[in-house]
C-alpha positions as CSV (number, residue, x, y, z in Angstrom):
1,X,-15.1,-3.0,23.8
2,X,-18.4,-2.7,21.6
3,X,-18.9,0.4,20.4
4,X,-17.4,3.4,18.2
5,X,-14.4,5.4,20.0
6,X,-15.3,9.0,19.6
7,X,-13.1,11.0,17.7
8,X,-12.7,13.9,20.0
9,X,-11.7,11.6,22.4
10,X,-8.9,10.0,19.6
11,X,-8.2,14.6,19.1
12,X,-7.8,14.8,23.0
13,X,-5.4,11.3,23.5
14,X,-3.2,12.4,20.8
15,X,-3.2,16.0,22.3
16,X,-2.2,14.5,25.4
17,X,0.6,12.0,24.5
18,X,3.8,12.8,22.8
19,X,5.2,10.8,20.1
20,X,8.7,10.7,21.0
21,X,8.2,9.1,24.7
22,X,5.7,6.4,23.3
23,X,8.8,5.9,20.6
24,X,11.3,6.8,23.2
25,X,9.7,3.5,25.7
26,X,10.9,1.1,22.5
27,X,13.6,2.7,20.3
28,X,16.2,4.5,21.8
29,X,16.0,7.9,19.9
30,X,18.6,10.8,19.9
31,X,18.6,14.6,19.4
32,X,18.8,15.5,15.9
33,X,18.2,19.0,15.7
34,X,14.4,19.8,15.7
35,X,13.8,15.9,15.9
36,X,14.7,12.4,17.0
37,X,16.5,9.8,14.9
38,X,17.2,6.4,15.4
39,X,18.1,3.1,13.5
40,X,14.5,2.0,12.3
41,X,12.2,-0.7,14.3
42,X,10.7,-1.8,11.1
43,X,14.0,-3.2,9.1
44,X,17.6,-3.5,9.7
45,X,20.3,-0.9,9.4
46,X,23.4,0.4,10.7
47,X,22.8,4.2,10.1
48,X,19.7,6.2,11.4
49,X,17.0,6.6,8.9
50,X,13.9,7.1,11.3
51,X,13.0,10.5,12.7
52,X,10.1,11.9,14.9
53,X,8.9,15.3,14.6
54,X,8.1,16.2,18.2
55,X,6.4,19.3,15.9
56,X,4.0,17.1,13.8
57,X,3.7,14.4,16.1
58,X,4.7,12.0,13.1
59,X,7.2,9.8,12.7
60,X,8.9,8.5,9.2
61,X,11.4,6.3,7.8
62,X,13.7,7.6,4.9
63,X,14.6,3.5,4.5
64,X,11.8,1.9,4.3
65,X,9.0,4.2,4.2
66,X,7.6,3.5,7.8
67,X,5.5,6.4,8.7
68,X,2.5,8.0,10.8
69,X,0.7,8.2,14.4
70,X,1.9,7.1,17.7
71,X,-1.5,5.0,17.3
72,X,-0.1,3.7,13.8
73,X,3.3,2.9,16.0
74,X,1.7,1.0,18.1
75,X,-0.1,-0.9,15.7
76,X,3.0,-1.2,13.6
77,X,5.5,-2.3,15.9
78,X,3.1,-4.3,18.2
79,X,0.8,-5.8,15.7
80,X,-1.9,-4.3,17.4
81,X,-5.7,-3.7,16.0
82,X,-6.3,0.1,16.2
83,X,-8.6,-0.4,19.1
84,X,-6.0,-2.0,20.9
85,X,-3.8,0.7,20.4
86,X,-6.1,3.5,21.5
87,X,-6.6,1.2,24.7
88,X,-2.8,1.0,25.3
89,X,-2.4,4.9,24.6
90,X,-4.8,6.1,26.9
91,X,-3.7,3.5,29.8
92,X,0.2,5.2,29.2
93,X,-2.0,8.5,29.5
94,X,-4.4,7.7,32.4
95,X,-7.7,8.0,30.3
96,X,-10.3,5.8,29.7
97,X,-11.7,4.9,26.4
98,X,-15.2,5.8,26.3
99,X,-17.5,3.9,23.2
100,X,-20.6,5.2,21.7
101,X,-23.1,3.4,19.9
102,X,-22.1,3.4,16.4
103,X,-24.2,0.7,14.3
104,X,-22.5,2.0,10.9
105,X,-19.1,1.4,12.4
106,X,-17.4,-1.1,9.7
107,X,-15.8,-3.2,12.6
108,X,-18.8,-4.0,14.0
109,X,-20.6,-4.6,10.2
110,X,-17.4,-7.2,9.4
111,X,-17.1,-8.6,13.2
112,X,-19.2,-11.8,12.0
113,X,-17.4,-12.1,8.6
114,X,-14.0,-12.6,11.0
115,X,-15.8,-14.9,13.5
116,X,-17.2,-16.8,10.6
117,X,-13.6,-16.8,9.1
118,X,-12.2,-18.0,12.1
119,X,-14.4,-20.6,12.4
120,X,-14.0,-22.1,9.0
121,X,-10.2,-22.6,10.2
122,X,-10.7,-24.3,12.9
123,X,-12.3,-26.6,11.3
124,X,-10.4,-27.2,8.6
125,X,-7.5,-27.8,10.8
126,X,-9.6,-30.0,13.0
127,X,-10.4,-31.9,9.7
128,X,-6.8,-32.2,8.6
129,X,-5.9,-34.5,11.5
130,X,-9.0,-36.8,10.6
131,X,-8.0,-36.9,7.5
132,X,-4.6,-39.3,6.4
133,X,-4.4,-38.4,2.9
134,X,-3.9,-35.0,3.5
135,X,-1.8,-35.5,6.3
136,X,0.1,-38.2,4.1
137,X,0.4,-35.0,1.2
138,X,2.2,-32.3,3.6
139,X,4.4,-35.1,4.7
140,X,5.7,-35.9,1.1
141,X,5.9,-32.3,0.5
142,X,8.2,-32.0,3.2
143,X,5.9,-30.2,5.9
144,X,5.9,-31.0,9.5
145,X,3.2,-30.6,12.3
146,X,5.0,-27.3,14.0
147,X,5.4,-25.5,10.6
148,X,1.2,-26.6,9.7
149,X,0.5,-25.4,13.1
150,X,2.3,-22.3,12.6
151,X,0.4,-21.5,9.0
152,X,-2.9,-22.8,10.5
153,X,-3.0,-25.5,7.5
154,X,-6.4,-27.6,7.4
155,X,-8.4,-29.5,5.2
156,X,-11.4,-29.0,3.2
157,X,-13.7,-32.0,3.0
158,X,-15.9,-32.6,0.3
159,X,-18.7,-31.6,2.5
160,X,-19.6,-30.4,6.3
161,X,-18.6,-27.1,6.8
162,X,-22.2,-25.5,6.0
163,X,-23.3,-27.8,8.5
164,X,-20.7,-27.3,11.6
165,X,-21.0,-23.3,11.1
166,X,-25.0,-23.1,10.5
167,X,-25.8,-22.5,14.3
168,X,-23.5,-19.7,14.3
169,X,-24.0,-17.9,11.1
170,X,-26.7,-17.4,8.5
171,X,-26.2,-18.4,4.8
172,X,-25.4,-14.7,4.1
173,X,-22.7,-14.3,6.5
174,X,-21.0,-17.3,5.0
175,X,-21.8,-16.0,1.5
176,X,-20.2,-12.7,2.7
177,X,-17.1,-14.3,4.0
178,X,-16.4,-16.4,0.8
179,X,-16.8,-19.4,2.5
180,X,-19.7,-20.6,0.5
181,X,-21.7,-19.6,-3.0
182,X,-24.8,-19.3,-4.3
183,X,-26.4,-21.7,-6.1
184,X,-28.8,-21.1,-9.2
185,X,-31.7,-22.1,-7.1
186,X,-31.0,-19.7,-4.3
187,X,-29.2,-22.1,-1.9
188,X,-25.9,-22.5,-1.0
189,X,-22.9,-25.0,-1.6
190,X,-19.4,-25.3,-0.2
191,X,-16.9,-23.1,-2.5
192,X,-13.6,-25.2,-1.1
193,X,-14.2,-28.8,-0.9
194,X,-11.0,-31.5,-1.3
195,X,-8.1,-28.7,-0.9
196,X,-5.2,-28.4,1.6
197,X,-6.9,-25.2,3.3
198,X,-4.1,-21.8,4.0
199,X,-6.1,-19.2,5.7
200,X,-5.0,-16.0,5.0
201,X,-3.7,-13.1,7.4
202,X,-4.2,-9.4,7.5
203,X,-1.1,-7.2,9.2
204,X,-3.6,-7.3,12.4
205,X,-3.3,-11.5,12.4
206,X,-7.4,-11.3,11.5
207,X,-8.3,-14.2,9.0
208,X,-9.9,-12.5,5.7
209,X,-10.1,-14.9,3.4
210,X,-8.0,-19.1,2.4
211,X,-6.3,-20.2,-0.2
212,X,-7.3,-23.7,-1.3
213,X,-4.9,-26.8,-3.0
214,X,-6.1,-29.8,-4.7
215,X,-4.0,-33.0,-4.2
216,X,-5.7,-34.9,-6.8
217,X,-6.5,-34.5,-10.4
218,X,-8.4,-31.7,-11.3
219,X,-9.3,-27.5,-12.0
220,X,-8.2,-25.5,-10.9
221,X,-5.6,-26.6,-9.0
222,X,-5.2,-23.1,-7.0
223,X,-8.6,-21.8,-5.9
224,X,-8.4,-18.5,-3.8
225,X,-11.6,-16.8,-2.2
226,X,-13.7,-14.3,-4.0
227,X,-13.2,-10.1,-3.4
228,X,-15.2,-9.3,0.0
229,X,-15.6,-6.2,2.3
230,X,-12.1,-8.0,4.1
231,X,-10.4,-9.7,1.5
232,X,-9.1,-7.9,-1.2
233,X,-6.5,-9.9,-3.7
234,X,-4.9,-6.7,-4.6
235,X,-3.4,-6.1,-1.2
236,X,-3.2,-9.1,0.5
237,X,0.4,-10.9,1.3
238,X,0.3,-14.2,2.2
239,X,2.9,-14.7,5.1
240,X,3.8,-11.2,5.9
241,X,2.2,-11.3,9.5
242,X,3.8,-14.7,9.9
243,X,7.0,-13.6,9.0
244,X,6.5,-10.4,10.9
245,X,5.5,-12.6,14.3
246,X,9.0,-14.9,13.3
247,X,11.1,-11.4,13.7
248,X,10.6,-8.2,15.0
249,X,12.9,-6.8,12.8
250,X,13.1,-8.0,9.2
251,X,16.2,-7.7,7.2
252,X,14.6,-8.2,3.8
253,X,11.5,-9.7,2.4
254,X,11.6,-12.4,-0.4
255,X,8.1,-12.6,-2.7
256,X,7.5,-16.1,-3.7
257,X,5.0,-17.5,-6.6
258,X,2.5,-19.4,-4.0
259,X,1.8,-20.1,-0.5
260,X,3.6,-23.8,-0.6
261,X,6.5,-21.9,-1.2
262,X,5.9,-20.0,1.7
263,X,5.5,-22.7,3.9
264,X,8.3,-25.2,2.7
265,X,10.9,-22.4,3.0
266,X,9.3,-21.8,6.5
267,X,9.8,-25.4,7.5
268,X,13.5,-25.2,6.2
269,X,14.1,-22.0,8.4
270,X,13.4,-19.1,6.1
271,X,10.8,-17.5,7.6
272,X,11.1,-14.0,5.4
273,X,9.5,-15.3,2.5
274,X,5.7,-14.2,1.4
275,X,3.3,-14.8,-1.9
276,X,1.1,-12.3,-3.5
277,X,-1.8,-14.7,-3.4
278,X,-1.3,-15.9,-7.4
279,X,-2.0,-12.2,-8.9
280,X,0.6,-10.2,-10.2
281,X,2.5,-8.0,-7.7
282,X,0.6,-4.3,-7.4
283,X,1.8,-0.6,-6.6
284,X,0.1,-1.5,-3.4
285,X,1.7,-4.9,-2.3
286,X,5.2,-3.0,-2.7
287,X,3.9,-0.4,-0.5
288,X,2.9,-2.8,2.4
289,X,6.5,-4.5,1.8
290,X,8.7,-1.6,1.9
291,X,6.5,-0.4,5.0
292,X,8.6,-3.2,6.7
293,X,11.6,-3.4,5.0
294,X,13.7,-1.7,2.7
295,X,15.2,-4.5,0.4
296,X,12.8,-7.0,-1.4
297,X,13.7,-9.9,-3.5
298,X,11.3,-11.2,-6.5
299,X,11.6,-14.7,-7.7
300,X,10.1,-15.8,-11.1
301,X,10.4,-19.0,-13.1
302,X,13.1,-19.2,-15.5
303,X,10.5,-19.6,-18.7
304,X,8.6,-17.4,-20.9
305,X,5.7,-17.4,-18.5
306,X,8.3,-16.1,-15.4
307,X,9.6,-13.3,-18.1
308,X,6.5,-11.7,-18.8
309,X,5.4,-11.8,-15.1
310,X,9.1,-10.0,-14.5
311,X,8.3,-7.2,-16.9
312,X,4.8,-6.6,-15.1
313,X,6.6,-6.3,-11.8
314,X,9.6,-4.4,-13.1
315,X,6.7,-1.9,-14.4
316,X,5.5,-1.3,-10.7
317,X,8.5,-1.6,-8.7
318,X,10.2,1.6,-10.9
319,X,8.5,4.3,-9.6
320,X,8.1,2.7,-5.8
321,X,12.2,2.8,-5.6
322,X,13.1,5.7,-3.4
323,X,15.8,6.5,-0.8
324,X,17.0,3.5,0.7
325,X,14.4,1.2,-1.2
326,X,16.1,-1.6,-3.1
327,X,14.6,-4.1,-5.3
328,X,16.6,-7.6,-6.7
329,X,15.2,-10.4,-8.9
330,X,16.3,-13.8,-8.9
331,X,15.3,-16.1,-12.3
332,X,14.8,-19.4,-11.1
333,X,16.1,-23.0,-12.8
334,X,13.2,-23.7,-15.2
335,X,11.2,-26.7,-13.5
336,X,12.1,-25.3,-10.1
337,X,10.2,-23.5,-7.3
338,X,11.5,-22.1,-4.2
339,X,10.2,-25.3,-2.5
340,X,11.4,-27.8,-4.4
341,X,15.0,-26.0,-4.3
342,X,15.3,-25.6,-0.3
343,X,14.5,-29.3,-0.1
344,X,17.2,-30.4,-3.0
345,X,19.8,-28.0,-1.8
346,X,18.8,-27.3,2.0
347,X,18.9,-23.6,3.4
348,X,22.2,-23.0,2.8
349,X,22.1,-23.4,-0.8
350,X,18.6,-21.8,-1.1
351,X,20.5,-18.4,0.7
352,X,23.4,-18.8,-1.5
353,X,21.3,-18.3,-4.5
354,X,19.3,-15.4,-3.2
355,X,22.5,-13.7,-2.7
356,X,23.2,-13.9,-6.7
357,X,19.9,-12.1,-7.2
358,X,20.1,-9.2,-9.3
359,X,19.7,-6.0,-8.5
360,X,16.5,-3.9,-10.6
361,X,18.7,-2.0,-12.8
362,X,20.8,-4.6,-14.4
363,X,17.4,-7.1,-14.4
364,X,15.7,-4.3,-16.6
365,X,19.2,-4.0,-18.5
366,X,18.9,-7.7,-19.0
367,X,15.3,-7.7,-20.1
368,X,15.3,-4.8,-22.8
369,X,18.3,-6.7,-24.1
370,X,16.6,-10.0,-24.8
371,X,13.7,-7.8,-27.0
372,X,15.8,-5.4,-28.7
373,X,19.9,-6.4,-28.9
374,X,22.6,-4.2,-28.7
375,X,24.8,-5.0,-31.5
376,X,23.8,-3.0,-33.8
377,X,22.5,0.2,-34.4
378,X,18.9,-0.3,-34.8
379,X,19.2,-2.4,-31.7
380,X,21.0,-0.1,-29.7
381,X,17.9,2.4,-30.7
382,X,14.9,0.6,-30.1
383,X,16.6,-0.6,-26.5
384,X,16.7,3.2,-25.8
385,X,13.2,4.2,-26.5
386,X,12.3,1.0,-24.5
387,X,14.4,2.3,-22.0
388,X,13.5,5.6,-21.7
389,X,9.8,4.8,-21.1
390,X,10.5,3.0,-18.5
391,X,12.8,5.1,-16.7
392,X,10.2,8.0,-17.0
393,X,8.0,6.2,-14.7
394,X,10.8,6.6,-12.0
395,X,10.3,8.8,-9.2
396,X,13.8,9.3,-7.2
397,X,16.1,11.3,-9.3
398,X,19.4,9.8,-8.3
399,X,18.2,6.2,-8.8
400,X,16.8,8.2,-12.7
401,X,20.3,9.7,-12.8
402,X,22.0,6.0,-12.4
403,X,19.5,4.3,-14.9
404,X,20.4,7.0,-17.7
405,X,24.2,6.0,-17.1
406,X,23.5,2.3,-17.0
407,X,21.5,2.8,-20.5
408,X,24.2,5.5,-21.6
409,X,26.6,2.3,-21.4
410,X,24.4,-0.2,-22.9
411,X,23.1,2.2,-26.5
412,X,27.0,3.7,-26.6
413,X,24.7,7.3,-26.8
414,X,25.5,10.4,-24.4
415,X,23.8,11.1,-20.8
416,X,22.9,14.0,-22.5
417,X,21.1,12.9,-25.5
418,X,19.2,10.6,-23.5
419,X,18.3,13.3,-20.8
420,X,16.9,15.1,-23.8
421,X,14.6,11.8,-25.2
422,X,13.2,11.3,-21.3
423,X,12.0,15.0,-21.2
424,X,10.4,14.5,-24.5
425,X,8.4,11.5,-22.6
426,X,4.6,11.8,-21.8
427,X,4.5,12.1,-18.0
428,X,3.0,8.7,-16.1
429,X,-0.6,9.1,-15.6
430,X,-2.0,9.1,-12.2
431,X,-2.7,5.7,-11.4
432,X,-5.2,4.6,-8.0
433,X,-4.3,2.2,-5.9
434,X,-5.6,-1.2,-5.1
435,X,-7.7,0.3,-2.0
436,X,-10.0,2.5,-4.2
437,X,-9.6,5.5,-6.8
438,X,-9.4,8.2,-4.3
439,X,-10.7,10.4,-6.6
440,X,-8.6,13.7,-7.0
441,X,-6.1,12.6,-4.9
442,X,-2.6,12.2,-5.8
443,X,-1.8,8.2,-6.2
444,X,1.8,8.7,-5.9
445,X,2.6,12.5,-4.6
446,X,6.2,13.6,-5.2
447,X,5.9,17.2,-6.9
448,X,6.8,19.3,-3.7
449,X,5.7,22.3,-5.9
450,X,3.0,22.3,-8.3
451,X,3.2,25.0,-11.0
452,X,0.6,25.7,-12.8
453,X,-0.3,23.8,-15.9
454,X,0.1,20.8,-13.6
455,X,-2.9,18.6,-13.3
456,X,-5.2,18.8,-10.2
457,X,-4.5,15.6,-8.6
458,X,-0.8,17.0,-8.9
459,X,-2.3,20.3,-7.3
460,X,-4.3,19.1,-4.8
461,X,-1.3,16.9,-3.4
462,X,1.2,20.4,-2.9
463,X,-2.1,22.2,-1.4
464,X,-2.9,19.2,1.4
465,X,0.8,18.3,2.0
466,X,1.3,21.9,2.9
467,X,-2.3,22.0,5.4
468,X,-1.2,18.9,6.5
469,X,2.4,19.7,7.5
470,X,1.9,23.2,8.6
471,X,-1.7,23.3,10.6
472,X,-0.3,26.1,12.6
473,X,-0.4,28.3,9.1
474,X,-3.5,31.0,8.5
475,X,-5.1,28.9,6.0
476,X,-8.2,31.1,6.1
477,X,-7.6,33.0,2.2
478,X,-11.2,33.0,0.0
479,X,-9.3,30.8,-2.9
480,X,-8.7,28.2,-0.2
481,X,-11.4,28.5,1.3
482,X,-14.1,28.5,-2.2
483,X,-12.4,25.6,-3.0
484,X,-13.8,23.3,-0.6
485,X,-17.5,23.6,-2.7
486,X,-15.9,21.7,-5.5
487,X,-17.1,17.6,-5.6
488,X,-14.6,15.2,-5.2
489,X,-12.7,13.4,-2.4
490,X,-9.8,15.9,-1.9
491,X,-12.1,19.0,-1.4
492,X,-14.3,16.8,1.0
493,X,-10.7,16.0,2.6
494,X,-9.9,20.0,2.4
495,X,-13.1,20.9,3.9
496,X,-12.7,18.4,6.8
497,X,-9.1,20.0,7.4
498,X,-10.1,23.6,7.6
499,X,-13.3,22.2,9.8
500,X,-11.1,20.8,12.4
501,X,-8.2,23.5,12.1
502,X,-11.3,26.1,13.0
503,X,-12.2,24.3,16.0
504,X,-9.1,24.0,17.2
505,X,-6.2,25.6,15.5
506,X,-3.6,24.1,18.1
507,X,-4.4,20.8,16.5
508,X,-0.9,19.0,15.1
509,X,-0.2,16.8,11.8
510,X,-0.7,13.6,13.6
511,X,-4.4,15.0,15.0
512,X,-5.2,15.6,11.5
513,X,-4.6,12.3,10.3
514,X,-6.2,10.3,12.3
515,X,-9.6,11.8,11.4
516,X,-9.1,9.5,8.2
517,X,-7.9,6.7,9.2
518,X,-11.1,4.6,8.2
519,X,-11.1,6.4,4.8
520,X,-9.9,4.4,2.1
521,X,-7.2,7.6,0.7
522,X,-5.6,7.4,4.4
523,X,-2.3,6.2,3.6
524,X,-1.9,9.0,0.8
525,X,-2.4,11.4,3.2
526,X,-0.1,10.3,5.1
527,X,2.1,10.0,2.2
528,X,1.4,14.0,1.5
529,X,2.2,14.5,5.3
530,X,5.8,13.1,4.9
531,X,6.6,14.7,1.5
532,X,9.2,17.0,1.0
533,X,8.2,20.4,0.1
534,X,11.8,22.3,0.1
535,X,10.1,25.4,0.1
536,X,12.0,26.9,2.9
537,X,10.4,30.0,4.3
538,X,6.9,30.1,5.9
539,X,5.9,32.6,2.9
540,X,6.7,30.0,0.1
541,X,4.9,27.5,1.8
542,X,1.3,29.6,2.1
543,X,1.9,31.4,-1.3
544,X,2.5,27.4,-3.3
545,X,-0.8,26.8,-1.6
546,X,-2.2,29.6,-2.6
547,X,-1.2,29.5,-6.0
548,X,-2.3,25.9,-6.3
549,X,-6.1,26.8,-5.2
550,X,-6.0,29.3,-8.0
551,X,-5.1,27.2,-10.7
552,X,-7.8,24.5,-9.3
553,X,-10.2,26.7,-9.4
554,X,-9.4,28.2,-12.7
555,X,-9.3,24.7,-14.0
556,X,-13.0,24.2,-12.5
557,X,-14.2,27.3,-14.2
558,X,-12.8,26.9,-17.9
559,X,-14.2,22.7,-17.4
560,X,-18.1,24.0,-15.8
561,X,-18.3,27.1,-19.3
562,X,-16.9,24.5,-21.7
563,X,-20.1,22.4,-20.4
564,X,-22.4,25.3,-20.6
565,X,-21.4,26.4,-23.9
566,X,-21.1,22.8,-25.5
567,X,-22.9,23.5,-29.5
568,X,-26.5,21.9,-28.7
569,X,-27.1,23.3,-24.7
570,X,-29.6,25.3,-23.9
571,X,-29.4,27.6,-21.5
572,X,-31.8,28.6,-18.9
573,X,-31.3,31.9,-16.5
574,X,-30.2,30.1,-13.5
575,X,-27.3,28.7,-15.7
576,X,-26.5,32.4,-18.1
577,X,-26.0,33.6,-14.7
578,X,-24.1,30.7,-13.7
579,X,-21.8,31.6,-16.9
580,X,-21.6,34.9,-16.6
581,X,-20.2,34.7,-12.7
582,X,-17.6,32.0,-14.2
583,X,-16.5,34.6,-16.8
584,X,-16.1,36.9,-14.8
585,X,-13.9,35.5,-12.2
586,X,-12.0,33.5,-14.8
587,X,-11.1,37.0,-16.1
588,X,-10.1,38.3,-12.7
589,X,-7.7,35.2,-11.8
590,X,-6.0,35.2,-15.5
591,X,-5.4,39.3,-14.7
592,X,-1.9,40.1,-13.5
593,X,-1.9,39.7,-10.0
């Protein structure tokens, strides 16, 4: 299994399998005009939502946001790594995966930070049972042996791990894994010692990192590991492969405060509930959640401290509403925690409470109203400008439509009037995700048309989506083609698509994509490849694109002569020539065309 798998050999398996039997062998899918729909895999519903595109070779969820490859399917729906998935893809397709050498591959370069990972767990857990306080701890806490054996709970001693994993692994492995720090004088030392040990899971199942608990005195009481090439805090979810493993299917997803919440609801029977590892809950972390379902419940405390954490995850869960998505909040009893509630009130009463939770409209309703009251005018005012920021950030316009009607009620002011103070709001900058800037890229495409004026991460997204969905297109045109000189990440990604579109124009969305699925901007281009575009004929589609390059590249030429004529810069001839090229094809794209 050592080794890189080529990526011709990924363009010739995908070539050679078709989407909708690999779907077809799990889901049963029916005829839908050009496609095939079915109730999704990933969450639970009574009306289709899933399609595959025979065409694209790309499957996606209008519910829940599922979407990509018959690899990511695979992976998806069997919780398999993406070598495993290649391996079960060719055997359905009688190939055999061939490796090559590959000594920058980055599953080889982390393959001792897992091992070392792994390790560290099993010996916590094998410490845990030496250990009777600890033991003594879960007990009182209301955990058993099958729900710790489940979570993979251990024990951190004081000291001893350095010592059981030293044969195996260097100081800078364990360094690298977070298992251990350096000291001033160079050496090492422990980083968990005395802590209730919860190791935690990527979607795969692989270990990348532990949270740690003290049971005695002491700070701080939480301690999680540090940022690493595998564990990154930003995207992690604590619980969401075990809750995944409980049920195939997932209904909803409830995000708790911390991973004893986790755990006790687990050992009462709720095994849908998942922790955002003590940070505050990211663009990203909703995107992993509604990849799996389409309803998600956040709990906070009932205090100040659980009202300010609301407002932060209010602020990111606005624009990821979409479709089918649906968020609710439930405000816990102050002094309570999800754990402490499932043991006083038992399962039943723990479910009866989620089902008061409320949904994200009236929470935000709720919120603005405790800043800025609604009985009288001034109130009524400042809650509408409140307001209206917010709901600028949204992206779906029927869940915009019902916010304006909801506030319309609240301020006693007219749809109308407060269409008109939303249009007059700056638009939301484009924000990166947790997984890396991206550069140009689009965060959080959803323009399926990008006139011009519009910025270029905005443009770039309406000229990739449209490459993306429509390989089969002539996208040879000099403005598309010039613009794949320009730096940044989406001409890199534009010049990689035309590359593989030249060497084989037959090639399909789904071929395209997985040429990036080790970037870190892969899942926005597979965001761009499900997009709507509504541009309806063949012509629209290539003249958008075309229109977008132009506008990029006019963008490029007034920013490169405003830096060559900044007051102070002195020219030499390679740059006056340099200038007088840019003038003169500035001038020819701002002619009539």
């Amino acid at each position: 299994m050592a080794g890189l798998i080529p990526q011709a050999f990924i363009d010739e398996l995908l070539e050679r399998s078709d989407i909708v039997e690999v779907i077809q062998r799990r889901v049963s899918l029916k005829k839908a005009g050009r496609e095939f729909a079915a109730c999704c895999p990933f969450h639970g519903e009574k009306t289709p939502s899933f399609y595959v595109s025979p065409q694209k070779q790309f499957y996606h969820c209008f519910g829940c946001g599922a979407h990509g490859t018959a690899i990511s399917f695979l992976m998806e729906y069997e919780n398999l790594s993406f070598p495993e998935a290649v391996e079960q893809l060719a055997e359905q397709a009688g190939l055999e995966v061939p490796r090559e050498a590959g000594g920058d591959d980055k599953r080889e370069a982390h393959a001792p930070l897992y091992e070392a990972l792994n390790a560290a767990a099993d010996y916590y857990v094998q410490q845990l049972r030496q250990t009777p306080k600890a033991v003594e701890y879960l007990k009182n806490r209301g955990i058993d042996g099958t729900t710790a054996r489940d979570y993979q709970i251990g024990w951190a001693p004081p000291s001893g791990l350095l010592e059981a994993l030293k044969p195996r692994f260097t100081p800078q492995q364990l360094v690298d894994a977070g298992l251990a720090a350096r000291r001033d004088d160079g050496g090492i030392r422990e980083r968990f010692r005395g802590r209730i040990m919860f190791p935690i899971r990527d979607r795969r199942g692989r270990i990348t990192g532990f949270g740690g608990r003290l049971i005695e005195d002491g700070e701080p009481k939480y301690l999680n590991s540090p940022e690493s090439e595998v564990f990154h805090k930003g995207q992690t979810i604590y619980g969401l492969f075990e809750a995944r493993k409980a049920g195939t299917r997932l209904d909803d997803i409830v995000v708790v405060e911390g991973y004893m919440d986790v755990v006790g609801l687990a050992r009462a029977g709720f095994r849908r509930a998942v922790a955002c590892m003590g940070t505050a809950l990211t663009r990203a972390h909703l995107d992993s959640l509604f990849r799996q379902v389409s309803r998600i419940t956040l709990c906070f405390d009932g205090d100040a401290a659980g009202r300010r954490a609301a407002w932060r995850s209010l602020a990111e869960a606005l624009p990821a509403i979409q479709g089918l998505r649906e968020v609710r909040v439930l405000f816990l009893p102050e002094g309570d925690d999800p754990d402490s509630l499932v043991r006083r009130d038992g399962l039943a009463g723990w479910e009866e409470r989620l089902a008061g939770a409320l949904p994200l409209s009236e929470t935000l309703v709720r919120l603005l109203r405790e800043e800025h009251p609604t009985d009288t005018a001034e109130g009524r005012t400042r809650f509408a400008h409140a307001a209206m920021k917010l709901v600028a950030t949204t992206r779906d316009p029927l869940f915009r439509d019902q916010l304006v009607e909801r506030i319309a009620e609240e301020t006693h002011l007219s749809h109308e009037r407060l269409e008109q103070v939303l249009s007059e709001q700056p638009p939301e900058p484009a924000r990166a995700t947790a997984s890396g800037s991206g550069g140009d890229l689009p965060a959080n495409p959803t323009a399926s048309r990008a006139p011009g004026g519009e910025s270029p991460p905005a443009l770039w997204g309406a000229l990739l989506a449209r490459v993306l969905q429509h390989p089969e297109l002539d996208w040879s045109q000099p403005e598309i083609r010039q613009l794949v000189e320009l730096p940044g990440v989406a001409a890199a990604t534009l010049r990689e698509l035309l590359a593989a579109l030249d060497e084989n124009p037959e090639r399909h969305t789904a071929g395209l994509l997985e040429r990036f699925r080790e970037e870190r901007h892969f899942q926005r281009l597979m965001a761009l490849a499900h997009q709507a575009l509504d541009d309806g004929e063949v012509a629209v589609t290539r003249q958008t694109a075309l229109d977008c390059a132009r506008q990029l590249l006019r963008q490029h030429y007034r920013s490169r002569i405003r830096e060559l004529t900044r007051p102070g810069t002195e020219l030499g001839t390679e740059q006056r020539a340099e200038l007088a090229r840019l003038t003169e094809q500035l001038q020819r794209f701002d002619r009539p065309q």
